[in-house]
VOSE-426513 format. One record per residue (C-alpha): residue number from 1; z, y, x. Coordinates in nm, 2 decimals. Each point is the difference from the previous one (the first is absolute). Example, Ala and Ser with C-alpha at 12.3 -4.5 7.8 and 13.67 -1.06 7.14 Angstrom:
! VOSE-426513
NODE  pos       w       v       u
NODE    1    0.78   -0.45    1.23
NODE    2   -0.07    0.34    0.14
This chain:
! VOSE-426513
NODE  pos       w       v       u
NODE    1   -5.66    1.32   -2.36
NODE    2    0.08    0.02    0.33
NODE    3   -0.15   -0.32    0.14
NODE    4   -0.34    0.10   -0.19
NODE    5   -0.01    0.37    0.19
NODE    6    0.05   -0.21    0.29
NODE    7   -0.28   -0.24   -0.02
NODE    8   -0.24    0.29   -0.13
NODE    9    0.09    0.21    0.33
NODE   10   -0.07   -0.33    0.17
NODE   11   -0.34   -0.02   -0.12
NODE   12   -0.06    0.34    0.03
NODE   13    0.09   -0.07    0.43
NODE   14   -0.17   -0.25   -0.01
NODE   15   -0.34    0.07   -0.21
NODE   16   -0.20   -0.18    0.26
NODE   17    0.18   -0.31   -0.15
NODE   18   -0.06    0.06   -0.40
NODE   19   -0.31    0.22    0.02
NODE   20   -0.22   -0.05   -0.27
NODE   21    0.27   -0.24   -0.23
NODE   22   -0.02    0.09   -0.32
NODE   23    0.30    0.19   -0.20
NODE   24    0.15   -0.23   -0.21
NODE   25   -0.06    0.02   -0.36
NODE   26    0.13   -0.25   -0.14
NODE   27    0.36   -0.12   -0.07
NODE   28   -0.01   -0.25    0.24
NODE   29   -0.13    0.23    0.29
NODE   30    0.26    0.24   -0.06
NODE   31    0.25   -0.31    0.00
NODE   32   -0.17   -0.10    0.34
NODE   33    0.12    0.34    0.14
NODE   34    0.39   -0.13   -0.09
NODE   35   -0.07   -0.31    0.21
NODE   36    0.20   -0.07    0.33
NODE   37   -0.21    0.15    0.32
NODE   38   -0.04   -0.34    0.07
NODE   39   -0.22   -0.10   -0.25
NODE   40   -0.12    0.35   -0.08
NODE   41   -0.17   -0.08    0.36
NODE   42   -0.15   -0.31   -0.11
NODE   43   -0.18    0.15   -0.30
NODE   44   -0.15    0.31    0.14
NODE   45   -0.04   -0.09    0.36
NODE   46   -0.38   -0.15    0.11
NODE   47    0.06   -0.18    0.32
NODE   48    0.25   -0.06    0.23
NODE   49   -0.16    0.13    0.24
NODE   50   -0.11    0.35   -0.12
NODE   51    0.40    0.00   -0.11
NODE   52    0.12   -0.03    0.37
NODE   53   -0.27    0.25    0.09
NODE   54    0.10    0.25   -0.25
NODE   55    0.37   -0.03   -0.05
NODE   56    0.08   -0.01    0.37
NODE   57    0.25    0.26    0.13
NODE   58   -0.28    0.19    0.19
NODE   59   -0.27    0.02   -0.29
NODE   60    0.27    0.20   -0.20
NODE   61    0.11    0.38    0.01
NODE   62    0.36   -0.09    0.09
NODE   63    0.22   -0.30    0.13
NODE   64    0.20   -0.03   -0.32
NODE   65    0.13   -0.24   -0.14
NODE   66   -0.29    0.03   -0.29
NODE   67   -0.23   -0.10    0.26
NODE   68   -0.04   -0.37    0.02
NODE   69    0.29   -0.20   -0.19
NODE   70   -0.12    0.09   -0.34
NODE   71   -0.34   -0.11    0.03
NODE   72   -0.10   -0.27    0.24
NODE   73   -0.15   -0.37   -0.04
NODE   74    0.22   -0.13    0.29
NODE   75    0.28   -0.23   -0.12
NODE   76    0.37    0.16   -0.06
NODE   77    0.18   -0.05    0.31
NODE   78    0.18   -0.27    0.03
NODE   79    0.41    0.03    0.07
NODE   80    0.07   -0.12    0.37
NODE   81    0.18   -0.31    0.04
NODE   82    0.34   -0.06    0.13
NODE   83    0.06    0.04    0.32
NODE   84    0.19   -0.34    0.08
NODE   85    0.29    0.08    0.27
NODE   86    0.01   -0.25    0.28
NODE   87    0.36   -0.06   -0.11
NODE   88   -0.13   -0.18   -0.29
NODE   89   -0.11   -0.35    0.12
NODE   90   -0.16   -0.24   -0.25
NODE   91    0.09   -0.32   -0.12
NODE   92   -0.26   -0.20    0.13
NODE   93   -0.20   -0.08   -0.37
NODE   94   -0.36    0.08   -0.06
NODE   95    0.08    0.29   -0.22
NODE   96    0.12    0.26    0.32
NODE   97    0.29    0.15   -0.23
NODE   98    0.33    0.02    0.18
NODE   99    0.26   -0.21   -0.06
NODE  100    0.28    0.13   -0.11
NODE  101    0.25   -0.16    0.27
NODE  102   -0.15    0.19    0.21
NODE  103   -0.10    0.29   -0.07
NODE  104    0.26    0.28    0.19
NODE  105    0.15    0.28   -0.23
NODE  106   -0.07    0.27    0.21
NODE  107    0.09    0.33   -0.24
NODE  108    0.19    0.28    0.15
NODE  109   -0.06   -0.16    0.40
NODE  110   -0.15    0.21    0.21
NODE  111   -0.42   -0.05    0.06
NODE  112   -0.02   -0.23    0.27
NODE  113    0.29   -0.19   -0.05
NODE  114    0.10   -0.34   -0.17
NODE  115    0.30    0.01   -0.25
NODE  116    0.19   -0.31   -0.08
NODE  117    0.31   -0.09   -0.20
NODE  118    0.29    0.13    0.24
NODE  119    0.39   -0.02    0.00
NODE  120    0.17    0.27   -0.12
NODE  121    0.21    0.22    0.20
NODE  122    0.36   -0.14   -0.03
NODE  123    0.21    0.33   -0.07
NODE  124   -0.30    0.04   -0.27
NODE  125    0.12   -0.33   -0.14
NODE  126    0.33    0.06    0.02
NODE  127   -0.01    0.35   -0.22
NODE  128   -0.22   -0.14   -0.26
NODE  129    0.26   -0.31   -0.04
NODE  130    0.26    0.24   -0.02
NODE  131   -0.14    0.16   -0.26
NODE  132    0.03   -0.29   -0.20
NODE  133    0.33   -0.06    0.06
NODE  134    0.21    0.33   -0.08
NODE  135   -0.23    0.09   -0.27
NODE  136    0.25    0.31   -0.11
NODE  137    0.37    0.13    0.01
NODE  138    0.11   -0.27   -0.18
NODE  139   -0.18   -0.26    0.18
NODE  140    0.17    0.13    0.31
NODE  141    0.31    0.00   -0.11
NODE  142    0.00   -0.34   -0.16
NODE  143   -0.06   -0.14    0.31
NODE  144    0.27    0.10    0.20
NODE  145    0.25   -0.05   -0.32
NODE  146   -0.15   -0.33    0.07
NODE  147    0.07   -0.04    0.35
NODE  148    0.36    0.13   -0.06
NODE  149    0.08   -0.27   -0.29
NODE  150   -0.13   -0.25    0.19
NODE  151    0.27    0.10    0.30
NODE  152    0.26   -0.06   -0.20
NODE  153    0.11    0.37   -0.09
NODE  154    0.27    0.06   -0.22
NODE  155   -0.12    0.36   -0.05
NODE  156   -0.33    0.15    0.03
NODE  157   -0.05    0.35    0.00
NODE  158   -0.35    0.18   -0.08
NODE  159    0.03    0.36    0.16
NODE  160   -0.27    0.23   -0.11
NODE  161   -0.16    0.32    0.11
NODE  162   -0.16    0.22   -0.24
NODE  163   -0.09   -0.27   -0.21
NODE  164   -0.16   -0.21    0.29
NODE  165   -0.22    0.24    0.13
NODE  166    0.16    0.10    0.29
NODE  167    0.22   -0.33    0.08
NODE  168    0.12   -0.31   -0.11
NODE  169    0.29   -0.23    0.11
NODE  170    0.12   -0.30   -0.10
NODE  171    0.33   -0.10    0.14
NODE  172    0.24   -0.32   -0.04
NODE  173    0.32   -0.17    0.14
NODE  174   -0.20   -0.31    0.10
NODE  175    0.04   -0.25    0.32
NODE  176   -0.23    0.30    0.20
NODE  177   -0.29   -0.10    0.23
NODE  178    0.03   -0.17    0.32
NODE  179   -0.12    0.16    0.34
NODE  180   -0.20   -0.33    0.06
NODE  181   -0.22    0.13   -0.29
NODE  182   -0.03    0.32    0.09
NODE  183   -0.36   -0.02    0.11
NODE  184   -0.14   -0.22   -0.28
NODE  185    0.19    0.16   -0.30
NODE  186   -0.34    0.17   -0.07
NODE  187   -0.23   -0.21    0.12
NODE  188   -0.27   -0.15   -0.21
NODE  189    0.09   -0.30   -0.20
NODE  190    0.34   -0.05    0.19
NODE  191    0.30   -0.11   -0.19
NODE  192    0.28   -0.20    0.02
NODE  193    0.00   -0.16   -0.33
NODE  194   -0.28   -0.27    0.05
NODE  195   -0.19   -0.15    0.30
NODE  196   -0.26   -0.23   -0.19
NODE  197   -0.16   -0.02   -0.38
NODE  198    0.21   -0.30   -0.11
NODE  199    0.34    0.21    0.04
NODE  200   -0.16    0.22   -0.31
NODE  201    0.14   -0.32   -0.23
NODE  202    0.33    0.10    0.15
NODE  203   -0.01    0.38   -0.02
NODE  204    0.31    0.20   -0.16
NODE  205   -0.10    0.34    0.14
NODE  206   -0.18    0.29   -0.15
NODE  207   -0.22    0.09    0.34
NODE  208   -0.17   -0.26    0.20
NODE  209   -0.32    0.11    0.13
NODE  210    0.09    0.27    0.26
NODE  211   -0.17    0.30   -0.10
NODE  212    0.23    0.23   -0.19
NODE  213    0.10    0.17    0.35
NODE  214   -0.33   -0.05    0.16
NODE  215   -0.16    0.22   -0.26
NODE  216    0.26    0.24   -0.03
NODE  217   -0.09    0.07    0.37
NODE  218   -0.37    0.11   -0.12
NODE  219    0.09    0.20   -0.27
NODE  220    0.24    0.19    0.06
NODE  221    0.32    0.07    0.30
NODE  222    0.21   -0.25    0.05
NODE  223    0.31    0.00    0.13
NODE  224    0.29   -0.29   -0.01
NODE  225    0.38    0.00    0.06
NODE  226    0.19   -0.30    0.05
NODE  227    0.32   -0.16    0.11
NODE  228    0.11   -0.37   -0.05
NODE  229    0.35   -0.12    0.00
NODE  230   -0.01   -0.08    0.38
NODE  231   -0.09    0.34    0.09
NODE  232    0.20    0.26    0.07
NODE  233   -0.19    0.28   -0.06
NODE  234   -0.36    0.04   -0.20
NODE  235   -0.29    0.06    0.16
NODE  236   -0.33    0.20   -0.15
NODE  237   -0.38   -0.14    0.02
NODE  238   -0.28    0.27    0.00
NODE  239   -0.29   -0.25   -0.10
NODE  240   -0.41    0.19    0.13
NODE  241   -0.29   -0.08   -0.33
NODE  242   -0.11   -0.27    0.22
NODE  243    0.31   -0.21   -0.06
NODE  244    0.16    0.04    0.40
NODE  245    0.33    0.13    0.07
NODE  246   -0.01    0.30    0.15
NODE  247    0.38    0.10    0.05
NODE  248    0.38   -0.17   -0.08
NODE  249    0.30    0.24    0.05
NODE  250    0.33   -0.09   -0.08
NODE  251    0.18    0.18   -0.30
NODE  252    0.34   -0.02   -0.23
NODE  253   -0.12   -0.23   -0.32
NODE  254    0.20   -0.26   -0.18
NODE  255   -0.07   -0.36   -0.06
NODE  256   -0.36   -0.03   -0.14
NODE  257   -0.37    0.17   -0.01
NODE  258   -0.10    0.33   -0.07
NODE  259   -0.43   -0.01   -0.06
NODE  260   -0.11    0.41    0.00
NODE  261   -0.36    0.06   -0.10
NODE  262   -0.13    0.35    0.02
NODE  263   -0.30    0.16   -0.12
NODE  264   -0.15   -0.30   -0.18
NODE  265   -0.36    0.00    0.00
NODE  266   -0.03    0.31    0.23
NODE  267   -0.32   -0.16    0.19
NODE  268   -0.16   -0.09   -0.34
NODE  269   -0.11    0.33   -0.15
NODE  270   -0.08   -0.13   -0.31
NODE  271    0.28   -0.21   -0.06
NODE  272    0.23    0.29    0.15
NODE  273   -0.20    0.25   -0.28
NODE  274    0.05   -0.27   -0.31
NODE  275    0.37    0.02    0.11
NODE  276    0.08    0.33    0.03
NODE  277   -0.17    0.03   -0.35
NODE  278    0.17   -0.26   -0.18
NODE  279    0.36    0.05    0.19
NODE  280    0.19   -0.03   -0.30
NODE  281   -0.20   -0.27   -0.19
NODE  282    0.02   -0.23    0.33
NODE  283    0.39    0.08    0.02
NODE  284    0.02   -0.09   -0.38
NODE  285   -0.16   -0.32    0.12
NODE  286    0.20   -0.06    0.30
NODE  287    0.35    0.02   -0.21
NODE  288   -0.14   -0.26   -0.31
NODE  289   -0.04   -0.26    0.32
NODE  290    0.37    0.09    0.15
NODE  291    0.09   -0.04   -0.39
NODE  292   -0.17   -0.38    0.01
NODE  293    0.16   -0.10    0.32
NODE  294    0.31    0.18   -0.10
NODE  295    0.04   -0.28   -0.28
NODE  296   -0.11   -0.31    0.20
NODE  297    0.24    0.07    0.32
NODE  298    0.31   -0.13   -0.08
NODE  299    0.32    0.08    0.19
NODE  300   -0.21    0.31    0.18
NODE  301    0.04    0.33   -0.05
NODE  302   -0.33    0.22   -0.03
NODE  303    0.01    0.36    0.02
NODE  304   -0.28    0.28    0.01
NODE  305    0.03    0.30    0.11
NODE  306   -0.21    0.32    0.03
NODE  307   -0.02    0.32    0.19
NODE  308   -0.23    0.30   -0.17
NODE  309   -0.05    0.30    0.22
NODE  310    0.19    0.34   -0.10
NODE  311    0.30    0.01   -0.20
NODE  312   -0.04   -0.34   -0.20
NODE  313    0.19   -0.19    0.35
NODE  314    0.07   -0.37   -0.09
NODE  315   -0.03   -0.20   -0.29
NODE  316    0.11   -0.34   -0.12
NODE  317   -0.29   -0.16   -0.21
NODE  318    0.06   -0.37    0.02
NODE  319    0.37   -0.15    0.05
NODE  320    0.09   -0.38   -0.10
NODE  321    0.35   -0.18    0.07
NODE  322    0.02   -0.35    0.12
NODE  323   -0.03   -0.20   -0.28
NODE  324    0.03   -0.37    0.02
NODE  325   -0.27   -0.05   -0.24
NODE  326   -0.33    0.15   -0.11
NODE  327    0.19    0.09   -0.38
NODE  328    0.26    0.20    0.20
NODE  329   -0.29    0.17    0.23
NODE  330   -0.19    0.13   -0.32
């Protein structure tokens, strides 16, 4: 109904246009009044030119948009081609499309300018690997059980601070780290248990790609504590997120390594949120993993521990004897 009161106050602005046409009175000419203004124009309209004349913007009482669009016997206007950047360089052929090997992505790059594939930055690299690495709690932890098994510790202690959340320390009675490797303990892909792919057929270690310590830098603060049986006192490693060592102090610690990582995930907000929600399912997690490792280490000693804020002080959640065999351990 709406669209008919329109076209009627259309002819009624325009009665130069559909003077002396004849009401419809008949079924079709009513239909013809239901028609698109198209071909409505084509039906009632005598000549093109009297139609320019008449449905011009001047000829009219207003400048609405009633005036010409609805009736006119020029053609529909046509949608303007593309306008082809000068980034985007044909292929040579006959046809003028652009090929696609070269045409430039240029979305989100300011006007003006040409974008092209670019390296990323290489501390943005290095925090989205890390992410993929120390996944969670558990993740984190199994690592440096990992590292400590694979030093030959006797004992390995998992030390706890409200569940994870605030801290986490693994510490063992292994050979300890050597001040020649110091700087490239958490290096990217440095390690000392393999120099080329064919020493893989060889391997008898748990770690071997260098990137447990390396992403624990990222995510959260790390802090190491070592002595080897040469030294006389231990010294402690304060490790920056972009893998340098930033300070060594020396400091009372026995035979072996102490790995401290606090406030896991602090510069990843949603990570840092998922784990402050799920505190206790990821701790439920972490202690079914020291459970599994628990049973494969023989003649090692694995012990969790964990401190709760307030009046709940320190608990023992995990604590295996050196069993000789994998029975014994379970």
């Amino acid at each position: 109904k709406g669209y008919v009161s329109r076209v009627v106050l259309a002819r009624q602005r325009l009665g130069s246009v559909v003077v002396g046409a004849a009401s419809p009175t008949s079924q079709d000419d009513k239909d013809s009044q239901l028609q698109p203004p198209a071909l409505e124009a084509e039906r009632v309209l005598p000549s093109s030119k009297s139609l320019e004349a008449d449905a011009s913007p001047s000829a009219t009482s207003g400048g609405t948009w009633l005036d010409a669009p609805f009736f006119t016997s020029r053609p529909l206007a046509q949608p303007a081609a593309p306008q082809v950047s000068p980034e985007v360089v044909g292929d040579g052929s006959d046809s003028g499309a652009p090929s696609c090997s070269s045409t430039v992505l240029s979305a989100g790059a300011p006007s003006g300018t040409k974008a092209g594939i670019l390296p990323i930055d290489p501390r943005a690299v290095h925090s989205i690997c890390s992410g993929q690495v120390i996944l969670d709690l558990a993740t984190a932890c199994k690592e440096l059980i990992e590292n400590s098994l694979d030093a030959g510790a006797t004992t390995v202690e998992l030390r706890l601070r409200n569940y994870g959340l605030d801290s986490l320390e693994v510490c063992d009675d292994g050979c300890g780290i050597s001040p020649s490797d110091y700087e490239g303990l958490t290096l990217k892909h440095h390690t000392s248990k393999l120099s080329q792919f064919a020493d893989l057929a060889g391997l008898e270690t748990f770690g071997f790609r260098g990137e447990a310590l390396s992403s624990l830098c990222c995510v959260s603060d790390l802090t190491v504590t070592t002595r080897t049986r040469d030294q006389v006192v231990g010294v402690k490693l304060v490790y920056d997120r972009s893998q340098r060592l930033v300070s060594q102090a020396p400091t009372p610690h026995p035979v072996g390594t102490t790995v401290a990582a606090a406030q896991l995930f602090v510069d990843m907000p949603v990570r840092r949120a998922e784990l402050q929600k799920n505190v206790k399912k990821e701790y439920a997690k972490l202690l079914h993993m020291v459970h599994q490792y628990a049973v494969v280490s023989t003649r090692t000693r694995l012990i969790c521990y964990n401190t709760t804020r307030g009046s709940g002080g320190r608990s023992v959640a995990v604590s295996t004897q050196r069993g000789s065999s994998m029975l014994a351990n379970a």
